[in-house]
VOPAGU-2260 file (C-alpha; in pm, 1 decimal, decimal comma):
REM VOPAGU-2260
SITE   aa  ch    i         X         Y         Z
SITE  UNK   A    0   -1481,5   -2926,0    1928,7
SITE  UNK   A    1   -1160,1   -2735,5    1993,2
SITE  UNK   A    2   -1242,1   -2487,9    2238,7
SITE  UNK   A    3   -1112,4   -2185,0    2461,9
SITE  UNK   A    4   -1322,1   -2102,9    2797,6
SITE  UNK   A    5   -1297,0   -1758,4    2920,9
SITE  UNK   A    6   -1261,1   -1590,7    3249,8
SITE  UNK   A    7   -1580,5   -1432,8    3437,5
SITE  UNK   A    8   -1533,4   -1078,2    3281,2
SITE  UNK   A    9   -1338,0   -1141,7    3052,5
SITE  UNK   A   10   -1514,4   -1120,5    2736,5
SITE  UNK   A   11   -1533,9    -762,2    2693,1
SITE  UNK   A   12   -1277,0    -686,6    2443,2
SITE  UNK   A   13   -1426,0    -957,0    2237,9
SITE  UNK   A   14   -1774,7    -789,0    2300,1
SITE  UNK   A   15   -1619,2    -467,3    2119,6
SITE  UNK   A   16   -1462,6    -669,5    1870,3
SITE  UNK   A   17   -1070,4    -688,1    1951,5
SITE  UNK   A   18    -919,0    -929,6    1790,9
SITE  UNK   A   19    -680,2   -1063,4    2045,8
SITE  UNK   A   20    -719,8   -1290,3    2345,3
SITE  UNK   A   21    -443,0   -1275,1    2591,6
SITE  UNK   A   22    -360,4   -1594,9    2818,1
SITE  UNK   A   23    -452,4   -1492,5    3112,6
SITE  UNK   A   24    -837,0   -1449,3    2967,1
SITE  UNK   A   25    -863,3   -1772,0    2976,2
SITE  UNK   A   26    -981,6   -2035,0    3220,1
SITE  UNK   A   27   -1010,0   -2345,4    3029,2
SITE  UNK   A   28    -906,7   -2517,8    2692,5
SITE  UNK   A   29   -1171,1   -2778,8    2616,1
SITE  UNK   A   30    -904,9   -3019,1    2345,9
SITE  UNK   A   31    -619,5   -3033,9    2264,0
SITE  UNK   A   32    -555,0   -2717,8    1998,2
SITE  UNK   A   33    -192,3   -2740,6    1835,8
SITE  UNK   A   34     -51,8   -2393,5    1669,5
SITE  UNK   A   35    -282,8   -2290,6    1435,5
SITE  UNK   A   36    -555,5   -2487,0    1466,1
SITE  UNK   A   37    -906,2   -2297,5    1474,4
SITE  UNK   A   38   -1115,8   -2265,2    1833,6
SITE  UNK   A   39   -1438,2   -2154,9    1944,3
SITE  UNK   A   40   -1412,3   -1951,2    2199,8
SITE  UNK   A   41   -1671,3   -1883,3    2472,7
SITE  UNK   A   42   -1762,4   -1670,2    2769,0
SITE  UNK   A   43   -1795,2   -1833,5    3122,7
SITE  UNK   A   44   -2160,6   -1916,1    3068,0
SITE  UNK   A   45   -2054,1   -2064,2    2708,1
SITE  UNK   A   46   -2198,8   -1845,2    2489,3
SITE  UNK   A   47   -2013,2   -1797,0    2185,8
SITE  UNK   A   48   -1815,9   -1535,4    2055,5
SITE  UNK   A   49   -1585,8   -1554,1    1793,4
SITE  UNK   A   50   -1358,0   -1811,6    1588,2
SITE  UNK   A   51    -979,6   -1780,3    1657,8
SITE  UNK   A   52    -637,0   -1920,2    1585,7
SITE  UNK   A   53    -471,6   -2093,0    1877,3
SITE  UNK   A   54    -118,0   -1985,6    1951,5
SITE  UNK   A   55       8,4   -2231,7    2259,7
SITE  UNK   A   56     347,5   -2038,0    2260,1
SITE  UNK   A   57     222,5   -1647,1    2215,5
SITE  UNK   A   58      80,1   -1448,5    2513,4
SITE  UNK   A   59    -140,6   -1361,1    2241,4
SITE  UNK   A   60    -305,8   -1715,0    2267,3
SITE  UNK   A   61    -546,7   -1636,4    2030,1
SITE  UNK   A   62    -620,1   -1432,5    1741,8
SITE  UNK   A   63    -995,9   -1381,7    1580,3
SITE  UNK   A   64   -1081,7   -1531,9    1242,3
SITE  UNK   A   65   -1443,3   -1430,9    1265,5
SITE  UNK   A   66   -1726,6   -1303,6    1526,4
SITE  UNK   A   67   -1997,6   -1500,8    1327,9
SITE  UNK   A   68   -2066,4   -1864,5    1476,2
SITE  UNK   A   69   -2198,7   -1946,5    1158,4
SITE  UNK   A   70   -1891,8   -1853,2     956,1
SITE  UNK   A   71   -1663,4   -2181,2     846,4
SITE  UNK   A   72   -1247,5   -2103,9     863,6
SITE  UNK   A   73   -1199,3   -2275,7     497,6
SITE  UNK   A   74   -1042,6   -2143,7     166,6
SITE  UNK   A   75   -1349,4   -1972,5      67,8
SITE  UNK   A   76   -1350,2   -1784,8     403,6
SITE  UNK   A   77    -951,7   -1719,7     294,9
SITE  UNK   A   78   -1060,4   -1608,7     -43,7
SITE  UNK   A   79   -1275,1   -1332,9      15,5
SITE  UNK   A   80   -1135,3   -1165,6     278,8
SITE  UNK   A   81    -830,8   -1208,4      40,6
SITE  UNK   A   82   -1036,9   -1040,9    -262,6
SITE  UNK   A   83   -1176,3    -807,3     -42,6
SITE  UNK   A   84    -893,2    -617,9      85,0
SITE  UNK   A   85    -750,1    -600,8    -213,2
SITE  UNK   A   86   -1067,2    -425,4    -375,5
SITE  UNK   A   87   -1063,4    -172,7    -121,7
SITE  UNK   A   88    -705,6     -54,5    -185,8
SITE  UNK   A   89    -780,8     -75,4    -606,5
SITE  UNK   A   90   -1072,8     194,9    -540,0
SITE  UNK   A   91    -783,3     355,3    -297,6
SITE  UNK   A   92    -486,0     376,9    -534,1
SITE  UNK   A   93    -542,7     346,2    -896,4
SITE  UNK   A   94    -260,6     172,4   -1132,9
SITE  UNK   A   95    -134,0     499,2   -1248,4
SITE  UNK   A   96     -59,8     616,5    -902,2
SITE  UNK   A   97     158,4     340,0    -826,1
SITE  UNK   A   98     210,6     -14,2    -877,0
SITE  UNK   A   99     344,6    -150,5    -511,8
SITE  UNK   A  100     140,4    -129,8    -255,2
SITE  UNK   A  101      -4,1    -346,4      65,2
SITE  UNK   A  102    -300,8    -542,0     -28,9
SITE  UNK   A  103    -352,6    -729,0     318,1
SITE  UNK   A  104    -284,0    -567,4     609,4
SITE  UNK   A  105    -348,4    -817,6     871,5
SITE  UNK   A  106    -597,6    -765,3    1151,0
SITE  UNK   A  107    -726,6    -428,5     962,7
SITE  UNK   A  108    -822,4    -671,8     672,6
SITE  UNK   A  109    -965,1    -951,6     950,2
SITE  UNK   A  110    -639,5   -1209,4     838,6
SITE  UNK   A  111    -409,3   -1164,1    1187,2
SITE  UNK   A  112     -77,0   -1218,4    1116,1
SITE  UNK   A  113     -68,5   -1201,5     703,2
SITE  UNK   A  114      87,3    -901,0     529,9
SITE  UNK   A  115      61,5    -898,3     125,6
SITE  UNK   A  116     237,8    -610,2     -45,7
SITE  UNK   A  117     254,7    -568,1    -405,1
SITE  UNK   A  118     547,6    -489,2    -631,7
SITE  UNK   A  119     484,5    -421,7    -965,3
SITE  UNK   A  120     444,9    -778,3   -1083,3
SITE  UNK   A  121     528,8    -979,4    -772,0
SITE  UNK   A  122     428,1   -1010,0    -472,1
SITE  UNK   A  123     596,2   -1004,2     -89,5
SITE  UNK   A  124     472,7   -1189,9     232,5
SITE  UNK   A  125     477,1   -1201,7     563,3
SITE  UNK   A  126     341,9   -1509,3     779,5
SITE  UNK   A  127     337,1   -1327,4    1153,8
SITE  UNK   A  128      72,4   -1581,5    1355,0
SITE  UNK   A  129      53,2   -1933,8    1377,5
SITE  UNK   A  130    -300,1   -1937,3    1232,0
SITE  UNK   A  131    -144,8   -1837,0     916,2
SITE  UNK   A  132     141,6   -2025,0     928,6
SITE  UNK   A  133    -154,0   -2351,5     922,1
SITE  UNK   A  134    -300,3   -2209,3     620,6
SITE  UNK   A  135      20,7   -2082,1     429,4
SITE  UNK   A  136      -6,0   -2345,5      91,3
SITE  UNK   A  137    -406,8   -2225,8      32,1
SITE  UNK   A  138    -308,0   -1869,9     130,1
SITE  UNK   A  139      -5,8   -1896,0    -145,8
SITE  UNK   A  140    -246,0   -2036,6    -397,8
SITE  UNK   A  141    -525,1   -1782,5    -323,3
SITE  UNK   A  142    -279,1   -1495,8    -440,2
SITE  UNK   A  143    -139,3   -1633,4    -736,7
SITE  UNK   A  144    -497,0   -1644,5    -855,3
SITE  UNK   A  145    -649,0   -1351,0    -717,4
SITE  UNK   A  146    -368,4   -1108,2    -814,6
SITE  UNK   A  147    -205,3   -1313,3   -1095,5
SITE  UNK   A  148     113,2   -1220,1    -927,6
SITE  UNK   A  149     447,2   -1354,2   -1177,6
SITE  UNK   A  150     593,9   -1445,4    -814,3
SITE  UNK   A  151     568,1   -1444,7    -436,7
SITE  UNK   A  152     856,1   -1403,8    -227,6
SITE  UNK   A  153     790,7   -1492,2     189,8
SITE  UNK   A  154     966,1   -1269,4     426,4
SITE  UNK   A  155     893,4   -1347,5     752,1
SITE  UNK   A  156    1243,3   -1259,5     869,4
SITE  UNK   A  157    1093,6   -1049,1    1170,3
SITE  UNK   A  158    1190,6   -1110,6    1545,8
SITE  UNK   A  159     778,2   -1139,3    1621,6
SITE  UNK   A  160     756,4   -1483,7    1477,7
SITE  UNK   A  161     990,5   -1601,4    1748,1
SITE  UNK   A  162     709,5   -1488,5    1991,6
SITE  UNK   A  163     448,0   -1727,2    1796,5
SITE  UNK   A  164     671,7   -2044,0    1843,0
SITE  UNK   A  165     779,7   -1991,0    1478,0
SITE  UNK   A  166    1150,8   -1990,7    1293,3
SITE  UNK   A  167    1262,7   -1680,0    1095,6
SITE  UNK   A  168    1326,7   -1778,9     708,8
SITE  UNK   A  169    1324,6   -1596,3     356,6
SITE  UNK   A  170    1228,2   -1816,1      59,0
SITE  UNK   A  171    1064,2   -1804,4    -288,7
SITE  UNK   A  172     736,6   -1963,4    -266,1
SITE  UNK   A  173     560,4   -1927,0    -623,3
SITE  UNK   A  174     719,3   -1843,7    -924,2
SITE  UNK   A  175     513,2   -1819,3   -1294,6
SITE  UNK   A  176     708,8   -1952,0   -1520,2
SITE  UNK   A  177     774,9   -1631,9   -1779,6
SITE  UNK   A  178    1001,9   -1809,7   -2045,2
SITE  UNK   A  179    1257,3   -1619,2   -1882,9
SITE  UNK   A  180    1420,5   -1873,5   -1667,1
SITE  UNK   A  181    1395,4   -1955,5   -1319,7
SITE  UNK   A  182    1513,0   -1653,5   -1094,5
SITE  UNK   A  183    1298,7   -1441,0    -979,4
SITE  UNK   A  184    1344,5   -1049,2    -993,5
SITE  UNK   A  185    1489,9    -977,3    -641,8
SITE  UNK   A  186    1560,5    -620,4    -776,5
SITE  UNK   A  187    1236,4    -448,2    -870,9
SITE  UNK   A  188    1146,0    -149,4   -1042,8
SITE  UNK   A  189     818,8     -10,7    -924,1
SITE  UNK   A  190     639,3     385,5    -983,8
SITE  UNK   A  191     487,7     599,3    -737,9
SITE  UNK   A  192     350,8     948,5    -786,8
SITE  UNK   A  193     519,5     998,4   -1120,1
SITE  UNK   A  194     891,4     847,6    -979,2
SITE  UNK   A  195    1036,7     543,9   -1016,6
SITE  UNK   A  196    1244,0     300,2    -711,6
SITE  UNK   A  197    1438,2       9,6    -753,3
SITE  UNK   A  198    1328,2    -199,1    -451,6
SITE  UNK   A  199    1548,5    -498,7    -278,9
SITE  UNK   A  200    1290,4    -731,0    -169,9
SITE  UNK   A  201    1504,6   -1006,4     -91,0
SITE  UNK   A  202    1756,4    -814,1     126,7
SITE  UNK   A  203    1572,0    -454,2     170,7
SITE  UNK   A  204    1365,0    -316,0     469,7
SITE  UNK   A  205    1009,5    -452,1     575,3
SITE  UNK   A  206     940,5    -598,9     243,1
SITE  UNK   A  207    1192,1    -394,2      55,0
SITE  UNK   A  208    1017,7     -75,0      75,7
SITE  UNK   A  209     860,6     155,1     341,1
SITE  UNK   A  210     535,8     188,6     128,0
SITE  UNK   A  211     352,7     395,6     424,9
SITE  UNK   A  212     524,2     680,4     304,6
SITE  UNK   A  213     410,0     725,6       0,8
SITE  UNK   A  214     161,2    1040,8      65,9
SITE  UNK   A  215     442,5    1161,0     336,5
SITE  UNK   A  216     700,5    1151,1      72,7
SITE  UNK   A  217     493,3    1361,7    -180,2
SITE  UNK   A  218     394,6    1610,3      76,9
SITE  UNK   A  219     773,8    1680,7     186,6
SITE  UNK   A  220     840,0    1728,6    -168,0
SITE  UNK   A  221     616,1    2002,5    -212,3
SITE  UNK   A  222     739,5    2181,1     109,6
SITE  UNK   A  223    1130,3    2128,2     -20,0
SITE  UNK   A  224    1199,4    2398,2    -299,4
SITE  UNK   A  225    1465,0    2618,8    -284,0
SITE  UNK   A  226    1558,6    2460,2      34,1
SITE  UNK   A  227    1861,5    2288,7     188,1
SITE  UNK   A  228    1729,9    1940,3     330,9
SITE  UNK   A  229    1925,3    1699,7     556,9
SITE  UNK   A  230    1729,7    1303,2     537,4
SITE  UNK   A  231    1811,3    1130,3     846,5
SITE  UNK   A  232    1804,8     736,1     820,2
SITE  UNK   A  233    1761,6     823,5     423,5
SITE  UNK   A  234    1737,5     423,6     334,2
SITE  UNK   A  235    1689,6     411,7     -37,8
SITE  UNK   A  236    1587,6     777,7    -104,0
SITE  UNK   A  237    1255,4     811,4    -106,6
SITE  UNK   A  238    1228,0    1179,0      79,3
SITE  UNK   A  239    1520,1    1237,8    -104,9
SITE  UNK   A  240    1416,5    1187,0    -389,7
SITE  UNK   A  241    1086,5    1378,3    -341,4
SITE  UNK   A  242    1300,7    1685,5    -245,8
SITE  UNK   A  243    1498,0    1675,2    -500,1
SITE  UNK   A  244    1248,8    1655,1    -775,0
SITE  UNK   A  245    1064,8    1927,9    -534,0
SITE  UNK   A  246    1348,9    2163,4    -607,3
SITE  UNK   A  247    1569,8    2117,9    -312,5
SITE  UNK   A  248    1851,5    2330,9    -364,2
SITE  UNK   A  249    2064,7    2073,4    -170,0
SITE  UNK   A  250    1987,0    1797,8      40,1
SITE  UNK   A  251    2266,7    1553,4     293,9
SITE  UNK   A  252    2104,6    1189,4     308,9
SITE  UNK   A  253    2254,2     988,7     651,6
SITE  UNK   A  254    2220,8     630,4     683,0
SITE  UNK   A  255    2403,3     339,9     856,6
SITE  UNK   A  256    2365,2     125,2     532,9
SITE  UNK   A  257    2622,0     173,0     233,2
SITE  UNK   A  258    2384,0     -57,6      66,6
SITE  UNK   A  259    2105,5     175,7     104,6
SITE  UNK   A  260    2294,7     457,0      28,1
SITE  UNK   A  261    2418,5     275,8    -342,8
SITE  UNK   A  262    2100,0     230,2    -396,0
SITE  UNK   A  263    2008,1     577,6    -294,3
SITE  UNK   A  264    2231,8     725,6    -603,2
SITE  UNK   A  265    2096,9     430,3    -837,2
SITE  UNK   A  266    1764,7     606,4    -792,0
SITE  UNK   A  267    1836,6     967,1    -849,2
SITE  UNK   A  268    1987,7     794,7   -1149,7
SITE  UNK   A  269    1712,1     632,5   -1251,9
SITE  UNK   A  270    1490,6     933,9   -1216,3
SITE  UNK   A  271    1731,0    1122,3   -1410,5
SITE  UNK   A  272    1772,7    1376,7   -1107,8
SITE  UNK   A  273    2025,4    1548,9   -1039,7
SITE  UNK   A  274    2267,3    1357,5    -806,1
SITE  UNK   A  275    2552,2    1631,5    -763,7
SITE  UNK   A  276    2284,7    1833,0    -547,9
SITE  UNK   A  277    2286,2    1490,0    -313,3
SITE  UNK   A  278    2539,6    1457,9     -47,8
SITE  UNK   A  279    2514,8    1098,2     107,5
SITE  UNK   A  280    2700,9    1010,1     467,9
SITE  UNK   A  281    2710,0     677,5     616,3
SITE  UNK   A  282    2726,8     652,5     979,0
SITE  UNK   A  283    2476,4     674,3    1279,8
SITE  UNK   A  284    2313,7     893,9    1289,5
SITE  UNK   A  285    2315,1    1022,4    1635,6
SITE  UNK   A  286    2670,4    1087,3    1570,5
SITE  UNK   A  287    2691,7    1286,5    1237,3
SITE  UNK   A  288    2368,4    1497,5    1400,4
SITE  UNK   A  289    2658,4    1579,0    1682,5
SITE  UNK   A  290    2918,0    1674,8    1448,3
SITE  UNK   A  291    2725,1    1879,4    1216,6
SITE  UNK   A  292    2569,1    2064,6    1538,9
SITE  UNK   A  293    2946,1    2108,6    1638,7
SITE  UNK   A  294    3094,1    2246,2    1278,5
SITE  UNK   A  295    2785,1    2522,1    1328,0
SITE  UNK   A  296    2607,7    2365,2    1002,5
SITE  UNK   A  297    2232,4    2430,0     962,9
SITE  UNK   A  298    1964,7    2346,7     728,8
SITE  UNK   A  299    1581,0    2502,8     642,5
SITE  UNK   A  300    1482,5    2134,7     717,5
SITE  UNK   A  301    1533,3    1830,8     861,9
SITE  UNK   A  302    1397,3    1518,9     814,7
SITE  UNK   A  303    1371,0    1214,3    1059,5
SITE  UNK   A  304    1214,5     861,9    1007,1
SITE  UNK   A  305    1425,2     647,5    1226,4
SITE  UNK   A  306    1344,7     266,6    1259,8
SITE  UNK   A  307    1106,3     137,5    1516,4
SITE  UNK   A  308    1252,1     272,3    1902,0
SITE  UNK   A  309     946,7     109,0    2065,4
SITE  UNK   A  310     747,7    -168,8    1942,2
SITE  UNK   A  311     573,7    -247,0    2260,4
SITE  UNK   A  312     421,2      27,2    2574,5
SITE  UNK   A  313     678,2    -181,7    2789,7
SITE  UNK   A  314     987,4     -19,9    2595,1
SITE  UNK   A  315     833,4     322,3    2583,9
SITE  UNK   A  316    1020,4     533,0    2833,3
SITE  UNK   A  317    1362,7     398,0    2678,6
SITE  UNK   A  318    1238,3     508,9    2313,7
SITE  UNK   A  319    1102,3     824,1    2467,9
SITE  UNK   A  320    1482,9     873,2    2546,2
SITE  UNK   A  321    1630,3     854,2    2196,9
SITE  UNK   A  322    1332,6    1047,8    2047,5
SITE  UNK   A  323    1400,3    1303,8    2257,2
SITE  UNK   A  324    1739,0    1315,9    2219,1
SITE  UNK   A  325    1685,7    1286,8    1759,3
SITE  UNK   A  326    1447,0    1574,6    1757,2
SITE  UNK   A  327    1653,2    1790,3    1985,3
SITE  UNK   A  328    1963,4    1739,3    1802,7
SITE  UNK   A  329    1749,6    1835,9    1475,1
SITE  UNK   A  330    1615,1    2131,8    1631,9
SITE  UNK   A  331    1931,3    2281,8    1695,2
SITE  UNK   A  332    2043,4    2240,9    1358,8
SITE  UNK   A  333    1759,7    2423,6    1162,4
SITE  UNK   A  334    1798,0    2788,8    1090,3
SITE  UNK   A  335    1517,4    3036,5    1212,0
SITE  UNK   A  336    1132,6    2947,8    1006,6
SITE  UNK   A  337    1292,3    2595,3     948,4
SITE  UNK   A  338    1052,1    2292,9     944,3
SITE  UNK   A  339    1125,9    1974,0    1115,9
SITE  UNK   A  340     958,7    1697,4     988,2
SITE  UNK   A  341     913,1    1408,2    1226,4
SITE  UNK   A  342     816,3    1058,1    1257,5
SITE  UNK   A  343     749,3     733,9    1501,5
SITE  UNK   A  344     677,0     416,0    1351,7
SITE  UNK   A  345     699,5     258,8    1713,9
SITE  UNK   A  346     359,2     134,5    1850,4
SITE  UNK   A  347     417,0     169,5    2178,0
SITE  UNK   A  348     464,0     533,5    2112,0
SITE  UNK   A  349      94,7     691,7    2026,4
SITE  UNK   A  350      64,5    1042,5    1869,3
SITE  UNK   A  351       1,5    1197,2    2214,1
SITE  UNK   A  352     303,1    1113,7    2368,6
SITE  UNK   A  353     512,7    1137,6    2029,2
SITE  UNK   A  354     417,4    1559,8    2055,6
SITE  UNK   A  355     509,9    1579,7    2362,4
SITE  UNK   A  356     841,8    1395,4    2326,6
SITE  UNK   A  357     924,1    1706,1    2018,1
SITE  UNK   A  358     750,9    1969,3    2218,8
SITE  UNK   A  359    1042,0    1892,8    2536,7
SITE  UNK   A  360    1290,6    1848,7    2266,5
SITE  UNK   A  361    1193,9    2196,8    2162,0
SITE  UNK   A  362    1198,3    2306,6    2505,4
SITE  UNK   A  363    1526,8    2224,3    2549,5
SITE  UNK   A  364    1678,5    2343,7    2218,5
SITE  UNK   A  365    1550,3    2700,1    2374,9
SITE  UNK   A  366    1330,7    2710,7    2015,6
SITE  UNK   A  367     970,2    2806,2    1992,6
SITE  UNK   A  368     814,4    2548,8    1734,6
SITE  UNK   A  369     439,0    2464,3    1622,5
SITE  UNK   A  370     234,8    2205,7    1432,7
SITE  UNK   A  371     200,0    2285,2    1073,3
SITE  UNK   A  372      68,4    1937,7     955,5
SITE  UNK   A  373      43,6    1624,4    1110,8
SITE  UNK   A  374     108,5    1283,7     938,5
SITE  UNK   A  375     -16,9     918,0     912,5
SITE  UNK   A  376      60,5     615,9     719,1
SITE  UNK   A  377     -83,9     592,0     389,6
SITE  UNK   A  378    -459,5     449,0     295,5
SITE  UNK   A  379    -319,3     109,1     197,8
SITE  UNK   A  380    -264,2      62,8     549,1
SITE  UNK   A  381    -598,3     119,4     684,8
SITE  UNK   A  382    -688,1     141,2    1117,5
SITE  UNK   A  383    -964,6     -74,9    1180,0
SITE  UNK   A  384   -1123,7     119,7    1498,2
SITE  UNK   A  385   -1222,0    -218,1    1677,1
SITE  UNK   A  386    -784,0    -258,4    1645,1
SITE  UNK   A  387    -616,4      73,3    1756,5
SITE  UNK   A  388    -290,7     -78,4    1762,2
SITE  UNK   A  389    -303,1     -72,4    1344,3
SITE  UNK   A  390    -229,6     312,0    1381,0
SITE  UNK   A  391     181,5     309,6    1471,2
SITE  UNK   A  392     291,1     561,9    1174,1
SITE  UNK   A  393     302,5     932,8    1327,8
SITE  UNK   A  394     441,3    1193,9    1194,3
SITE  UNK   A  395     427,5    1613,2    1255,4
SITE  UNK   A  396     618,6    1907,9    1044,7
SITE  UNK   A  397     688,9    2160,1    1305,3
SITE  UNK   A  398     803,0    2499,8    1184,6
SITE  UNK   A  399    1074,3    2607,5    1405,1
């Protein structure tokens, strides 16, 4: 039997049910495991503890299937943690309340390195581990069935499957056939708290659309009436288009992406909203911060969700750096009782150090500032508390 031998004392994270075993926990592979293939791995007296994938090229070497010796890795095993997830998120978010959402979320849903999310009548994946890379066809076939899904479209296109031993690719990997040819939809039309997105899930962003948001979104419309908004690192809209149906009196979107800014205006468009109120700049966003804060403009608030600075602890003082200098550009650019609202989607940045990165960026902007409300990533995207690393979104409105 395929096996992986740990290190005298080195079985306590598995004791307290963390998914991950790092190389240098182990002292001995009994076998020969290839990428994917599922091990038993024991302490140093051989007493069992869990079922993992084996990952040769990941410092991750393996991740956790199952803590239950009894358990078999099979399709059945697949299915039901496959059904499961998804129940939990129908009880979650109704139909009604939106039709895209993330049914798997990995190691929160006990399936490391699978992400399912769900738009409208397709689905988008991401194969992050080599254990799911070894069960990908079953895995495909499970969610055809289980969410009767027109159409699943693979994205893993991110940098961490390089870390796995694994290449980067895009690809169509089901498609129903609807009697209405065979392309799928790469441009889809989903709803979410009563507004509707055109999402790019061939080209877009994660899988097309930052669906963490969504609560985040709804909350910074409510704060936005009668206000004049600036949306840093916009992307498609969807703060701006929260504002706006908030009753934003004006709002400036920035983003590097004239893609994602065409898309922006497609989507006031297709909300019927009105897109005169909507200023859009393309550029970075450092730099346009620097030249508004140099033409004296201000604004009651500001909004930044900037892409991931920090994705592991190791990069953290760099990020710290650039979140730093974001917020304290922002700060200086809201007019007195103006709210700054604020986010990290970096992991290696926790909510700790994330306040008091904005509370020295208030420091230095000379502006007294407090916590009105802080901010997580939405309950599709659940924290299992045996995983802490599942909680990266963090966000805090600060009135200034």
């Amino acid at each position: 039997m395929l096996t992986i031998k740990l290190k005298k004392g080195r079985q306590k994270s598995l004791l307290r049910r963390h998914p991950w075993v790092f190389s240098g926990a182990i002292a001995d592979t009994i076998g020969t495991p290839t990428p994917g293939d599922t091990v038993r791995i024991i302490d140093s007296d051989g007493e069992f503890l869990a079922w993992g994938a084996y990952s040769p090229s990941s410092q991750i070497r393996a991740r956790v299937w199952s803590w239950d010796e009894a358990q078999t890795i099979d399709e059945e095993f697949f299915g039901h943690r496959i059904e499961e997830a998804i129940r939990i998120r129908e009880d979650l978010l109704p139909n009604e309340q939106t039709n895209a959402l993330r049914l798997v979320y990995a190691e929160s849903d006990g399936l490391p390195g699978l992400i399912v999310d769900r738009y409208n009548d397709g689905v988008v994946m991401q194969v992050l581990s080599s254990g799911i890379e070894r069960w990908l066809k079953i895995v495909s076939d499970l969610l055809v069935d289980i969410t009767g899904a027109d159409w699943i479209y693979e994205r893993s296109d991110v940098k961490v499957r390089q870390l796995e031993g694994l290449n980067l690719r895009k690809r169509v990997i089901r498609l129903r056939n609807t009697g209405s040819g065979s392309e799928y939809p790469w441009l889809v039309n989903i709803h979410e708290n009563g507004l509707e997105f055109r999402v790019d899930v061939q080209e877009g962003q994660k899988t097309g659309f930052y669906l963490d948001q969504r609560r985040n979104r709804a909350y910074v419309g409510e704060l936005s009436r009668g206000k004049q908004v600036l949306d840093c690192f916009s992307y498609t809209g969807g703060f701006t288009i929260n504002a706006l149906r908030g009753g934003a009196e004006s709002i400036t979107a920035v983003d590097s992406s004239l893609e994602a800014l065409n898309q922006l205006e497609q989507n006031i468009l297709l909300n019927k909203l009105p897109v005169e109120r909507v200023d859009c700049r393309r550029g970075d966003v450092f730099q346009i911060l620097r030249s508004f804060r140099d033409e004296g403009r201000s604004f009651d608030m500001v909004i930044l969700d900037p892409p991931k600075f920090a994705p592991t602890r190791a990069q953290a003082e760099r990020a710290a750096r650039g979140y730093k200098d974001i917020n304290l550009l922002a700060m200086k650019l809201l007019r007195p009782q103006g709210l700054l609202t604020t986010f990290s989607c970096s992991g290696g940045i926790d909510m700790e150090l994330f306040q008091k990165i904005v509370a020295g960026a208030a420091l230095d902007a000379g502006r007294d500032a407090k916590i009105i409300q802080r901010l997580h990533q939405d309950v599709d995207h659940p924290v299992a508390l045996n995983f802490p690393e599942s909680y990266y979104l963090k966000g805090i409105v600060v009135r200034v």
